[in-house]
N, CA, C and O atoms as a Maestro MAE file, in Angstrom:
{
 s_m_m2io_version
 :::
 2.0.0
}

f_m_ct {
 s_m_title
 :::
 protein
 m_atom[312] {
  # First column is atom index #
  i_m_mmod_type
  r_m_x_coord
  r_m_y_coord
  r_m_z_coord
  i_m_residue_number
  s_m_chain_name
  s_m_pdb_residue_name
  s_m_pdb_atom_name
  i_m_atomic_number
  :::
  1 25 -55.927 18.844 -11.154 1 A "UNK " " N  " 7
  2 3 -55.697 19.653 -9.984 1 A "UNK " " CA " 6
  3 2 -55.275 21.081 -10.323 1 A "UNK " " C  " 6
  4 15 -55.672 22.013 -9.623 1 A "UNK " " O  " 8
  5 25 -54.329 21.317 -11.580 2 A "UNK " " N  " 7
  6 3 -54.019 22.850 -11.270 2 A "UNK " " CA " 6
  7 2 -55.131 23.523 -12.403 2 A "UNK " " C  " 6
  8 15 -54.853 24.562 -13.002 2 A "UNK " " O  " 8
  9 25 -56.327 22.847 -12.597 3 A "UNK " " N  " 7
  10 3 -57.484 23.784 -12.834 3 A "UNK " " CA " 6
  11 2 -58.285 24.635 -12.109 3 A "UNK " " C  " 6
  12 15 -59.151 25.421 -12.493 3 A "UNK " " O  " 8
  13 25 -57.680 24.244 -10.471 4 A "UNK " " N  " 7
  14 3 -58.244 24.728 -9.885 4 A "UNK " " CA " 6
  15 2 -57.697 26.212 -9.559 4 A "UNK " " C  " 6
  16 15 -58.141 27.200 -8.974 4 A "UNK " " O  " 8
  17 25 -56.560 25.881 -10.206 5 A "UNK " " N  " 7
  18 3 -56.464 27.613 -9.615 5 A "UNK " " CA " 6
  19 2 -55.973 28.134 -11.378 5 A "UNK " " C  " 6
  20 15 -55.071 28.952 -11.558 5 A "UNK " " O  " 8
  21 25 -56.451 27.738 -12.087 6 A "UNK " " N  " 7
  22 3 -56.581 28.203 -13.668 6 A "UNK " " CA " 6
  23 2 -57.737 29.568 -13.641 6 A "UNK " " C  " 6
  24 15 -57.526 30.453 -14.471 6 A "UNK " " O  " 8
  25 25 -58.627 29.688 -12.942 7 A "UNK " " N  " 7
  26 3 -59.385 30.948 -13.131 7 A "UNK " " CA " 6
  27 2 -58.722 32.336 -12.608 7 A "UNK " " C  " 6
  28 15 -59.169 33.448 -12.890 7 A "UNK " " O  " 8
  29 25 -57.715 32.117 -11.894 8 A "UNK " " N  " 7
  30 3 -56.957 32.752 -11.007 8 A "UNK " " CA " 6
  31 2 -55.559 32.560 -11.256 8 A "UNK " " C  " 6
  32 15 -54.999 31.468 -11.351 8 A "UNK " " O  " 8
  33 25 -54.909 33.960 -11.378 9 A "UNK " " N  " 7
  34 3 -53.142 33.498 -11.405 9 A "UNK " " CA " 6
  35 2 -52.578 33.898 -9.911 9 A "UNK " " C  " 6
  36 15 -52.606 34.933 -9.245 9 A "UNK " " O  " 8
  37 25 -52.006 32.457 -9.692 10 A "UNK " " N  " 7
  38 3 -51.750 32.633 -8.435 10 A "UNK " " CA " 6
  39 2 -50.603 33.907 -7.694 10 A "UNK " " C  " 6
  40 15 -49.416 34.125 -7.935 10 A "UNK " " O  " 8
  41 25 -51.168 34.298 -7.125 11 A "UNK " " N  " 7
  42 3 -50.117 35.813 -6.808 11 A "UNK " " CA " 6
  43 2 -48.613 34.772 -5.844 11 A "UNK " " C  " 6
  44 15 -47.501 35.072 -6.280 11 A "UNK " " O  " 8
  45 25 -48.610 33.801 -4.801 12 A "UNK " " N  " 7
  46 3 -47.660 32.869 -4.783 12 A "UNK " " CA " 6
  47 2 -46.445 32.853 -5.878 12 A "UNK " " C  " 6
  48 15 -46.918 32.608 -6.988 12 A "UNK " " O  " 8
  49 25 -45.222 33.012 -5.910 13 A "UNK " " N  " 7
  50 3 -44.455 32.262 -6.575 13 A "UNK " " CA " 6
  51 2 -44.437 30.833 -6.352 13 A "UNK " " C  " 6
  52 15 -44.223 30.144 -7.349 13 A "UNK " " O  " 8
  53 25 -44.625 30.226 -5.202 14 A "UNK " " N  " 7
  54 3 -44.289 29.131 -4.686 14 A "UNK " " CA " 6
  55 2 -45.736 28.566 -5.278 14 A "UNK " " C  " 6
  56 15 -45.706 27.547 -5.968 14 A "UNK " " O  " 8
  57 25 -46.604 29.017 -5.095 15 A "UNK " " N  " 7
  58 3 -47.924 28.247 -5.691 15 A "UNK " " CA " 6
  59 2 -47.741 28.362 -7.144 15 A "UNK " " C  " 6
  60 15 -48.180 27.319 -7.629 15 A "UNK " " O  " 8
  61 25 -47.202 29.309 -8.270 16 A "UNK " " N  " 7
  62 3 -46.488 29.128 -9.381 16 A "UNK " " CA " 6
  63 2 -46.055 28.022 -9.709 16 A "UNK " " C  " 6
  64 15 -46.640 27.245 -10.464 16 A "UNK " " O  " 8
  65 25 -44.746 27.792 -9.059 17 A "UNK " " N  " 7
  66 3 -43.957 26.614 -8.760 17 A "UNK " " CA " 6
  67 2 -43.779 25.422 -9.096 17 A "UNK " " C  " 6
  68 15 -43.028 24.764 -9.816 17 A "UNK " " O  " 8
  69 25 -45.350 25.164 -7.850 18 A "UNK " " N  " 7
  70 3 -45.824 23.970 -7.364 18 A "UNK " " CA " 6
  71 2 -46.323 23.608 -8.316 18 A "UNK " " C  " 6
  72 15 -45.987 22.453 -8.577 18 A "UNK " " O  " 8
  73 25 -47.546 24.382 -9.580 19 A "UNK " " N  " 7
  74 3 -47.851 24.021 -10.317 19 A "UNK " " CA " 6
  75 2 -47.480 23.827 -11.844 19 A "UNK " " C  " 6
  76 15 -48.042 23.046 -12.612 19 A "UNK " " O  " 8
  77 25 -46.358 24.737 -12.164 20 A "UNK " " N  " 7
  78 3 -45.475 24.334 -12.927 20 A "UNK " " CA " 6
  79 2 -44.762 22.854 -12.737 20 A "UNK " " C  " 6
  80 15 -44.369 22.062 -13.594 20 A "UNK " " O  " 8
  81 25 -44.749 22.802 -11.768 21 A "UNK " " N  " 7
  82 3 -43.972 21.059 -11.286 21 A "UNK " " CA " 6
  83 2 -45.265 19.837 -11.226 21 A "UNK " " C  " 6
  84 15 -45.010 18.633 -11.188 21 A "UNK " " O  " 8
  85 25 -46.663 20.395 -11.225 22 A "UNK " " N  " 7
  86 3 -47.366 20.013 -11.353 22 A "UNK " " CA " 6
  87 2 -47.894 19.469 -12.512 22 A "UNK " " C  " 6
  88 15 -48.232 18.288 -12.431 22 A "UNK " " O  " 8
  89 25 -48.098 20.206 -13.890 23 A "UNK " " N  " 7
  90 3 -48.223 20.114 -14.927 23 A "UNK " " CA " 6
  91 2 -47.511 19.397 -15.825 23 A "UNK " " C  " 6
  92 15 -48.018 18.488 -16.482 23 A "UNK " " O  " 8
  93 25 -45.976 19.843 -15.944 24 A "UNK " " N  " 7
  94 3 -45.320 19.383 -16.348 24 A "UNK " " CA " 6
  95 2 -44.891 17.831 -15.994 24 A "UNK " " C  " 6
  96 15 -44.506 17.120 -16.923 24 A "UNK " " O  " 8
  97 25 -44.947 17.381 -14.852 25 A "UNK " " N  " 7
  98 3 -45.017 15.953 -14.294 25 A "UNK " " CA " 6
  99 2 -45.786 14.749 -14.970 25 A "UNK " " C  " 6
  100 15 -45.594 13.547 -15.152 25 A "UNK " " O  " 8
  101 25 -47.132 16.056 -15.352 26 A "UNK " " N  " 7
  102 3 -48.307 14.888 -15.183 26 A "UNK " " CA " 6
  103 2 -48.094 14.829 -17.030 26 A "UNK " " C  " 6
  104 15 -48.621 13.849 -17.555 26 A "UNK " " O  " 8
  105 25 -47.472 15.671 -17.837 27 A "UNK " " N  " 7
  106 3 -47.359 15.425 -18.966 27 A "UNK " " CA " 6
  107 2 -46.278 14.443 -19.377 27 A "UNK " " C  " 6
  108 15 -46.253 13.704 -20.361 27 A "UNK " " O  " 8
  109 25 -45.202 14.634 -18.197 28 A "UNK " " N  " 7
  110 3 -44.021 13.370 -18.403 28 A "UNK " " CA " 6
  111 2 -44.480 12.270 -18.498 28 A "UNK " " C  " 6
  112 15 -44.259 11.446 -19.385 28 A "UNK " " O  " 8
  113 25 -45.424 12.140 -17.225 29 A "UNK " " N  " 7
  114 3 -46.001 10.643 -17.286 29 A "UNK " " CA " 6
  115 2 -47.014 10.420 -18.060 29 A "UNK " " C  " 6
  116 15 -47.263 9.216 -18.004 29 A "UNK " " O  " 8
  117 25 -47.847 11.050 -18.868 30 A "UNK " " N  " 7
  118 3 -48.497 10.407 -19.745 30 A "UNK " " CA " 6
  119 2 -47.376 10.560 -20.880 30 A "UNK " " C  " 6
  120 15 -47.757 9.443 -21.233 30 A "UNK " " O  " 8
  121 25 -46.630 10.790 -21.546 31 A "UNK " " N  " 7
  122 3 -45.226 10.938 -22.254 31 A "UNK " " CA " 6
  123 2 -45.092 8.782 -21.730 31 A "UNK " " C  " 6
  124 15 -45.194 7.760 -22.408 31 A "UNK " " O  " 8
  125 25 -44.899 8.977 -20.631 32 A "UNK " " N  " 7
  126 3 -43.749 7.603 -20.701 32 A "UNK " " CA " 6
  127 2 -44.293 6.857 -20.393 32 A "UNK " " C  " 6
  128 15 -43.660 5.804 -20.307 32 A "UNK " " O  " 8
  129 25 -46.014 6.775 -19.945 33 A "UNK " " N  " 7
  130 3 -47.119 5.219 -20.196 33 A "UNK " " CA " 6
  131 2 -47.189 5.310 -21.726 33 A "UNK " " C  " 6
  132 15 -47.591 4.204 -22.085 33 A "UNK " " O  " 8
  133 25 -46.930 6.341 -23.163 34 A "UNK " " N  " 7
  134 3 -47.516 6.054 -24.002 34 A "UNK " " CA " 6
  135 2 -46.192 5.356 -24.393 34 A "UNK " " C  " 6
  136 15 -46.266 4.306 -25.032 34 A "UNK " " O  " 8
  137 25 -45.204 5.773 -24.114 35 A "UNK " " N  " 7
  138 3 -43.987 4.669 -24.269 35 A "UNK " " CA " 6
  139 2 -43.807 3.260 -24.336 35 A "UNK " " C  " 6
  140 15 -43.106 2.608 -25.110 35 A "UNK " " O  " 8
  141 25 -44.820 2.755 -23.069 36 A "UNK " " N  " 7
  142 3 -44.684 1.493 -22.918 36 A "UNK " " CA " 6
  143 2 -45.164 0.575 -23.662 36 A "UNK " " C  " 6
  144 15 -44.827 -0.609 -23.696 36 A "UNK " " O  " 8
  145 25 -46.353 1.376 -24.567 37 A "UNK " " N  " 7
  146 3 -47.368 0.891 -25.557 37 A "UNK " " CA " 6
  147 2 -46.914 0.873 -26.494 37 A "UNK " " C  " 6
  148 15 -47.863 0.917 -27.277 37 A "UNK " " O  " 8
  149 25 -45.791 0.824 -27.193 38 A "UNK " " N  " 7
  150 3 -45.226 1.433 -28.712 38 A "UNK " " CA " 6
  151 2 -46.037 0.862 -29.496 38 A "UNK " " C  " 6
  152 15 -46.702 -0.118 -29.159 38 A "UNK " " O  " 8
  153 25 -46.086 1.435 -30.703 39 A "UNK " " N  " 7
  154 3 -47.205 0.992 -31.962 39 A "UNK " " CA " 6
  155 2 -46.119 -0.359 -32.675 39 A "UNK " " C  " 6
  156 15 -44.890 -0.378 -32.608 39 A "UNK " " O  " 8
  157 25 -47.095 -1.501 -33.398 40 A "UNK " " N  " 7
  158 3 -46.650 -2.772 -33.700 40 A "UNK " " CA " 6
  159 2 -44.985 -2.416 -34.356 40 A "UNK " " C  " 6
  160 15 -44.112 -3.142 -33.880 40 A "UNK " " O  " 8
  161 25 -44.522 -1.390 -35.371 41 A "UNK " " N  " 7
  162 3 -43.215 -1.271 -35.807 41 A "UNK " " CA " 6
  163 2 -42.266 -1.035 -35.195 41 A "UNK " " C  " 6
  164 15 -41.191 -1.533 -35.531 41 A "UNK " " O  " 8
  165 25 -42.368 -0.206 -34.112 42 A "UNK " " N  " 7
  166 3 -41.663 0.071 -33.615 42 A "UNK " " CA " 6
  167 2 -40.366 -0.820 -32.149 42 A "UNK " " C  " 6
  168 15 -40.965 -1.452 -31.279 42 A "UNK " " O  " 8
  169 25 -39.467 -0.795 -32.086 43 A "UNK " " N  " 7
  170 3 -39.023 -1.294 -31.801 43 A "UNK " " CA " 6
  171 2 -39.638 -1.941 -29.651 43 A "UNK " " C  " 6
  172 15 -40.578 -1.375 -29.093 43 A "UNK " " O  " 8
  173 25 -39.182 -2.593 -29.257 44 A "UNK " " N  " 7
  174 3 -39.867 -2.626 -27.429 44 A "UNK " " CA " 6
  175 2 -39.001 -1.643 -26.630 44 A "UNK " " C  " 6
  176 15 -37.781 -1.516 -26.731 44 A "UNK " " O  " 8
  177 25 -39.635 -1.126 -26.009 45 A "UNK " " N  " 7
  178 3 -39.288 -0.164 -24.577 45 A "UNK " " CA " 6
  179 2 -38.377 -0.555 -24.306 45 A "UNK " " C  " 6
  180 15 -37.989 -1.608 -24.811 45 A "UNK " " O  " 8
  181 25 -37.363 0.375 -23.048 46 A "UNK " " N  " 7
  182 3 -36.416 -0.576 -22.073 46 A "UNK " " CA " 6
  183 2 -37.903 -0.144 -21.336 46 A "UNK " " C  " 6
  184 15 -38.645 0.788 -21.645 46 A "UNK " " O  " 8
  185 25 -38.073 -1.181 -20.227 47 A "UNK " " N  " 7
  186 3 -39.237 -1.500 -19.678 47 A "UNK " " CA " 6
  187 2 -38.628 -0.656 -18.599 47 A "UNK " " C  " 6
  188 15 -39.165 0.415 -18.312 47 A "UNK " " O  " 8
  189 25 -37.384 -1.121 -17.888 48 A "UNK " " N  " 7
  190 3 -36.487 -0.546 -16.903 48 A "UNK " " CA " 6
  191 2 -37.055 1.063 -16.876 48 A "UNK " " C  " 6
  192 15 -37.688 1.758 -16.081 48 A "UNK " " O  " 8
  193 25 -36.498 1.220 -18.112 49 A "UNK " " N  " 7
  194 3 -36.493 2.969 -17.987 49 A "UNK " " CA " 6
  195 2 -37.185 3.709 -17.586 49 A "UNK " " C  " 6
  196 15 -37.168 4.749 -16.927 49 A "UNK " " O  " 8
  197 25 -38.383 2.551 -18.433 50 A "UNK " " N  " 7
  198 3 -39.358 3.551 -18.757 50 A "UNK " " CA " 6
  199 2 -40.135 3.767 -17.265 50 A "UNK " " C  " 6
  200 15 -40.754 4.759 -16.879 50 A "UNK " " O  " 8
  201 25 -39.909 2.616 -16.636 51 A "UNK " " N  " 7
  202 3 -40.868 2.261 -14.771 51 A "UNK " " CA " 6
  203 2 -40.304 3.206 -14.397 51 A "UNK " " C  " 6
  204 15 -41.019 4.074 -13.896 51 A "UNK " " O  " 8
  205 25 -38.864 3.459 -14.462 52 A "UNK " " N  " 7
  206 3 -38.069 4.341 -13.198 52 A "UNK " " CA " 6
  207 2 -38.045 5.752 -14.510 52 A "UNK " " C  " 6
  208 15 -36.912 6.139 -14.797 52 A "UNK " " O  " 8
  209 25 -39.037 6.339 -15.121 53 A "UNK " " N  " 7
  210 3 -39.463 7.237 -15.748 53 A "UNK " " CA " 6
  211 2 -40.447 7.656 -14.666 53 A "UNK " " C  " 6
  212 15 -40.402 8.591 -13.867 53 A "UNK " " O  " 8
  213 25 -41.448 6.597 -14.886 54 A "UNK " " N  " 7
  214 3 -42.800 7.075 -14.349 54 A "UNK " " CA " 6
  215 2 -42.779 6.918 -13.045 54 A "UNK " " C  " 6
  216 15 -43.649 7.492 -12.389 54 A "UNK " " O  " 8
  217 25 -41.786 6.111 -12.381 55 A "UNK " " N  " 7
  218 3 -42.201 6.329 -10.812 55 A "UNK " " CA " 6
  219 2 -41.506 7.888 -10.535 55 A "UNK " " C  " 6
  220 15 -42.002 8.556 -9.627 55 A "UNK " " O  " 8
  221 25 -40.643 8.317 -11.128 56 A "UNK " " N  " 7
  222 3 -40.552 9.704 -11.112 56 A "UNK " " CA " 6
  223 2 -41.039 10.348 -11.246 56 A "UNK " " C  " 6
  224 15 -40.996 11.234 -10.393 56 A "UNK " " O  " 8
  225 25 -41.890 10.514 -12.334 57 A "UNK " " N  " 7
  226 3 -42.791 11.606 -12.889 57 A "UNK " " CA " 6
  227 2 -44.188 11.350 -11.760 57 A "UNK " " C  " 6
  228 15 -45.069 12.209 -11.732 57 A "UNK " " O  " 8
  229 25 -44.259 10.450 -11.109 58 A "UNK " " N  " 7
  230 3 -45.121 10.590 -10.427 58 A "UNK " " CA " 6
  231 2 -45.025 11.265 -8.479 58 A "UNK " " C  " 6
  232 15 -45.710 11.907 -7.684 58 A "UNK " " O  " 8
  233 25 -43.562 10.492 -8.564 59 A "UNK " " N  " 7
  234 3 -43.085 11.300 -7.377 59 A "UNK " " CA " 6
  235 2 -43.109 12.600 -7.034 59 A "UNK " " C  " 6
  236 15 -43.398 13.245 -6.026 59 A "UNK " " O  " 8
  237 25 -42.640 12.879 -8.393 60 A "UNK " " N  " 7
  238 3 -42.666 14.708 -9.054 60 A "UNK " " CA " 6
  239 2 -44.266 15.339 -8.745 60 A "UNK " " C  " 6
  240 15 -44.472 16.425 -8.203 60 A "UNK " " O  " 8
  241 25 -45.365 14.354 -9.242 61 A "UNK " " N  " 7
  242 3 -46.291 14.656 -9.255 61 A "UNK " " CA " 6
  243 2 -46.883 14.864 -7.573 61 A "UNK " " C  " 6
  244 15 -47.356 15.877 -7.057 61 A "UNK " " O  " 8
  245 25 -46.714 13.874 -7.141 62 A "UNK " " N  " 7
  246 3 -46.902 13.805 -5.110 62 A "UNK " " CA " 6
  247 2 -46.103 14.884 -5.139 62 A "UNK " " C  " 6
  248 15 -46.889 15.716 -5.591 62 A "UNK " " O  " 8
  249 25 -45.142 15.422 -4.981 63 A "UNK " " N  " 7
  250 3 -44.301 16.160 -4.463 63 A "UNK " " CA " 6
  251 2 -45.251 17.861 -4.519 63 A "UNK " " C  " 6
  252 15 -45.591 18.537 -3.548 63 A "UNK " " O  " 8
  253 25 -45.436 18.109 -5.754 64 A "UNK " " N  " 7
  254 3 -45.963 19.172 -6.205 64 A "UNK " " CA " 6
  255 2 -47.765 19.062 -5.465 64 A "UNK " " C  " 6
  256 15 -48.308 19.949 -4.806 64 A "UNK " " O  " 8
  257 25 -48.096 18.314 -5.676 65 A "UNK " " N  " 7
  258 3 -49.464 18.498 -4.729 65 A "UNK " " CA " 6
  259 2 -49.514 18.621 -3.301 65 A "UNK " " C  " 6
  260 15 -50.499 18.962 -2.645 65 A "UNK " " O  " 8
  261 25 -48.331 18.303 -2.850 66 A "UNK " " N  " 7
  262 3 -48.009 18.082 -1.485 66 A "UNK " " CA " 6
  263 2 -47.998 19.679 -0.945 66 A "UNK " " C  " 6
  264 15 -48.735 20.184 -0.098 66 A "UNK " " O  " 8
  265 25 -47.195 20.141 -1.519 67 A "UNK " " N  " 7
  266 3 -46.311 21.449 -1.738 67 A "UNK " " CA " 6
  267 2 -47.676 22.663 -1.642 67 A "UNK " " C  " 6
  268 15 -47.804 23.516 -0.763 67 A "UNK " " O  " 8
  269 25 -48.783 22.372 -3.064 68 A "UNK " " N  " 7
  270 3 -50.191 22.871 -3.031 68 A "UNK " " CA " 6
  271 2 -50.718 22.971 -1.420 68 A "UNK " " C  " 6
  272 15 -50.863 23.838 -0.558 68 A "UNK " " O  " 8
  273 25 -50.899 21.563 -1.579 69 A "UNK " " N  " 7
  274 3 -52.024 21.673 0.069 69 A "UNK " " CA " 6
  275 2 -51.195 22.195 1.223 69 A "UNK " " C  " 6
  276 15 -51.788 22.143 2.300 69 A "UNK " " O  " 8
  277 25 -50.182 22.600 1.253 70 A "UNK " " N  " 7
  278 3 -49.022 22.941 2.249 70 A "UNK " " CA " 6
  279 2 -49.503 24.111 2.218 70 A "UNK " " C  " 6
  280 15 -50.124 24.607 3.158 70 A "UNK " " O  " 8
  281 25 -49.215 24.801 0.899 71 A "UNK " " N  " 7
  282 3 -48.796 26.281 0.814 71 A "UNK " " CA " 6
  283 2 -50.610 27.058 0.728 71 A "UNK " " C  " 6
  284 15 -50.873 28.259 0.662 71 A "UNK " " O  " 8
  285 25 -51.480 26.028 0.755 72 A "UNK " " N  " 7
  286 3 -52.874 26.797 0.776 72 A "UNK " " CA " 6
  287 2 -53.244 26.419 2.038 72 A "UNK " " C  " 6
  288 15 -54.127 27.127 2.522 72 A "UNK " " O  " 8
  289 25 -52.870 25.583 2.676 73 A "UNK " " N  " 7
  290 3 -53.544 25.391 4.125 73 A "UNK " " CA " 6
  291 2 -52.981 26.537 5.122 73 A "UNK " " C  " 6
  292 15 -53.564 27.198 5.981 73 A "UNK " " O  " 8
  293 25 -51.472 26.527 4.642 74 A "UNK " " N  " 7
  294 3 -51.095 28.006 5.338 74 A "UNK " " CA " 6
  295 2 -51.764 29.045 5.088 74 A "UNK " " C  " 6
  296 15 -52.160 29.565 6.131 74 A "UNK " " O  " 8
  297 25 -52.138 29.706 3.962 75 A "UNK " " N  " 7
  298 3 -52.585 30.469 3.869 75 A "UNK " " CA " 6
  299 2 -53.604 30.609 4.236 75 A "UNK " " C  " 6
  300 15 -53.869 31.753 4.608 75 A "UNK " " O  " 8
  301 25 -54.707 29.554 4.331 76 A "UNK " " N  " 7
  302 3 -56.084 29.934 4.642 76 A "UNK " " CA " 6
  303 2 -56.062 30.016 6.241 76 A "UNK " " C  " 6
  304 15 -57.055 30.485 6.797 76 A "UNK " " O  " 8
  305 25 -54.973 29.580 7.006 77 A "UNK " " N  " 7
  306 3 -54.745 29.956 8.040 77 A "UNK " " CA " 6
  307 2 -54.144 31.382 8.763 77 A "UNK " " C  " 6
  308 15 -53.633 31.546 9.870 77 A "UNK " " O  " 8
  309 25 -54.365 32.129 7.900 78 A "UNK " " N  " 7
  310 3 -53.521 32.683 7.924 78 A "UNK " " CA " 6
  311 2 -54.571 34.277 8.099 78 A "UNK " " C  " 6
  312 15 -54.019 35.374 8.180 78 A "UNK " " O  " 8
  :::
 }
 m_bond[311] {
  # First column is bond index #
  i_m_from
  i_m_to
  i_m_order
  :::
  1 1 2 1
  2 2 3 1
  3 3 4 2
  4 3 5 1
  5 5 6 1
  6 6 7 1
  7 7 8 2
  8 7 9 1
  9 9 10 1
  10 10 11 1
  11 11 12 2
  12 11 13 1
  13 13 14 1
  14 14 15 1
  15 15 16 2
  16 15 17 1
  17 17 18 1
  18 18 19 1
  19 19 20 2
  20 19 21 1
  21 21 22 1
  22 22 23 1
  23 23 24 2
  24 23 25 1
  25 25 26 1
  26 26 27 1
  27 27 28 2
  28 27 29 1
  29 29 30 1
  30 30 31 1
  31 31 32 2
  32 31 33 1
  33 33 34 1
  34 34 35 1
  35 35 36 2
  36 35 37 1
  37 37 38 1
  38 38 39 1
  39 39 40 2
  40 39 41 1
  41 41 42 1
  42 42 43 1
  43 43 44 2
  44 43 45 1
  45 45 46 1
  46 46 47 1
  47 47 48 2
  48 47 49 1
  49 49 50 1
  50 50 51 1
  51 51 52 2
  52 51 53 1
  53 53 54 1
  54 54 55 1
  55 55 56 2
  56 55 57 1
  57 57 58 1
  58 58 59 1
  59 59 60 2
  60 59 61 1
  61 61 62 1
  62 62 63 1
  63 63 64 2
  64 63 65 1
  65 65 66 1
  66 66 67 1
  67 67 68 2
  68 67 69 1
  69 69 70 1
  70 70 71 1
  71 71 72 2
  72 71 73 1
  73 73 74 1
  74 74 75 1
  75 75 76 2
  76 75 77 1
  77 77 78 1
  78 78 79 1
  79 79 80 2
  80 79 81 1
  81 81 82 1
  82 82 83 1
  83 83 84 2
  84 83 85 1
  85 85 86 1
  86 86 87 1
  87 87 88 2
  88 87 89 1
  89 89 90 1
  90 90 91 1
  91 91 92 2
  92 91 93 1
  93 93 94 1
  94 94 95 1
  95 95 96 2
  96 95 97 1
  97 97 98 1
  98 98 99 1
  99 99 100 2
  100 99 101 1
  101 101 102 1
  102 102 103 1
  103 103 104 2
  104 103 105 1
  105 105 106 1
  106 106 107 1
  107 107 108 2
  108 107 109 1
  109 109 110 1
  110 110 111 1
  111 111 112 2
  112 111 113 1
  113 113 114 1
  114 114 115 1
  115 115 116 2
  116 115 117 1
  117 117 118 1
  118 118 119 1
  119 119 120 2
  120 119 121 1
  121 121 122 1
  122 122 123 1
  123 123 124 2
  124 123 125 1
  125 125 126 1
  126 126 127 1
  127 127 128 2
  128 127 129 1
  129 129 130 1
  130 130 131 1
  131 131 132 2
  132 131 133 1
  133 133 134 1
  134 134 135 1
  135 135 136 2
  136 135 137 1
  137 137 138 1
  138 138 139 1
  139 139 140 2
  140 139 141 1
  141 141 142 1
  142 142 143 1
  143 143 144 2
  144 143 145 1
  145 145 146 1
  146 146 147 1
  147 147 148 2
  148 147 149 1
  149 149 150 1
  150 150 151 1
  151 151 152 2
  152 151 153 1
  153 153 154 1
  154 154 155 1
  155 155 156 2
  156 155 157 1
  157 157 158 1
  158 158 159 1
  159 159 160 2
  160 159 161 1
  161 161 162 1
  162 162 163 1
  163 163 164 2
  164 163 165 1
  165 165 166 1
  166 166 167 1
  167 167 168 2
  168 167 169 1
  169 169 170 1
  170 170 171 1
  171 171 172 2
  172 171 173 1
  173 173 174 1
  174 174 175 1
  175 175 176 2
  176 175 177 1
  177 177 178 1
  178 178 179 1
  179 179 180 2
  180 179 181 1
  181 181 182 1
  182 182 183 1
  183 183 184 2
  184 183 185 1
  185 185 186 1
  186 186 187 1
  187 187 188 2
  188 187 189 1
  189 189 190 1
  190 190 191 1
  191 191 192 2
  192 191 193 1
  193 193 194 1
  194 194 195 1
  195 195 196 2
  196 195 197 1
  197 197 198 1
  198 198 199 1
  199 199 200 2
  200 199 201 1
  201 201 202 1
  202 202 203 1
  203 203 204 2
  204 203 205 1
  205 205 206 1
  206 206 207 1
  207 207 208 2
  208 207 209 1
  209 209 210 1
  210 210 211 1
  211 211 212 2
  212 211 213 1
  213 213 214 1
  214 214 215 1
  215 215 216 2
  216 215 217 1
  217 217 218 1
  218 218 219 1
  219 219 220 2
  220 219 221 1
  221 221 222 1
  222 222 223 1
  223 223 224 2
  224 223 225 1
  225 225 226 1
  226 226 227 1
  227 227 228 2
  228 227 229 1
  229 229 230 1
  230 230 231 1
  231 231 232 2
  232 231 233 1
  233 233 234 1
  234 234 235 1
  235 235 236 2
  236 235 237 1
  237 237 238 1
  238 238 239 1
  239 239 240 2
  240 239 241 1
  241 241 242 1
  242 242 243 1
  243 243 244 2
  244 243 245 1
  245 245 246 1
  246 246 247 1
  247 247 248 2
  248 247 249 1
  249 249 250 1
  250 250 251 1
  251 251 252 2
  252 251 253 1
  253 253 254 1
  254 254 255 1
  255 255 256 2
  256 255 257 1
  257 257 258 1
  258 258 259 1
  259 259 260 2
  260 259 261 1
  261 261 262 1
  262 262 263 1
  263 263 264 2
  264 263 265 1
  265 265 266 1
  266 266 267 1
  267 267 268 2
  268 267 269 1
  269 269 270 1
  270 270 271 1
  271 271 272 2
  272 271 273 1
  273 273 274 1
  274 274 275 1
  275 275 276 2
  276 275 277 1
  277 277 278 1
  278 278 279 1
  279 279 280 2
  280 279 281 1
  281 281 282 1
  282 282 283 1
  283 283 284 2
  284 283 285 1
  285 285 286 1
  286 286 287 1
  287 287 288 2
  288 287 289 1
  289 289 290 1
  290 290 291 1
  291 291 292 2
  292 291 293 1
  293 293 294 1
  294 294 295 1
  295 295 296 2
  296 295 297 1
  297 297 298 1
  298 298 299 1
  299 299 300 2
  300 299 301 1
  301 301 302 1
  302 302 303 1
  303 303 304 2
  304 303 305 1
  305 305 306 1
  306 306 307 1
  307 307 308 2
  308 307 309 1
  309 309 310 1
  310 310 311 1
  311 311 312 2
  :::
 }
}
């Protein structure tokens, strides 16, 4: 999603923002599914954590797209 406005820097702070909260989210959560997978030596996950990791990082992620289609629907209304 924030490729879409990768050809373009968004003049928005708030569309900034959104996609800074965007990016960074979506790197947490691939961060804490590769967690769950640990390689054979390594010790097991807290499984706990790691769920209430990613249901965050994904909340984070809704939140920030939400925020997108908010702040561009205004505008194109605009």
């Amino acid at each position: 999603p924030a490729s879409v406005f990768s050809s373009q820097k968004p003049k928005s702070e708030l569309v900034r923002t959104s996609l800074r909260l965007l990016t960074s989210s979506a790197y947490r959560l691939q961060s804490e599914c590769r967690k769950a997978l640990p390689a054979e030596p390594s010790p097991a996950p807290d499984i706990q954590l790691v769920t209430q990791q990613v249901i965050q990082c994904a909340y984070d992620i809704a939140k920030a797209a939400k925020q997108l289609v908010t702040i561009t629907t205004k505008e194109n209304n605009n």
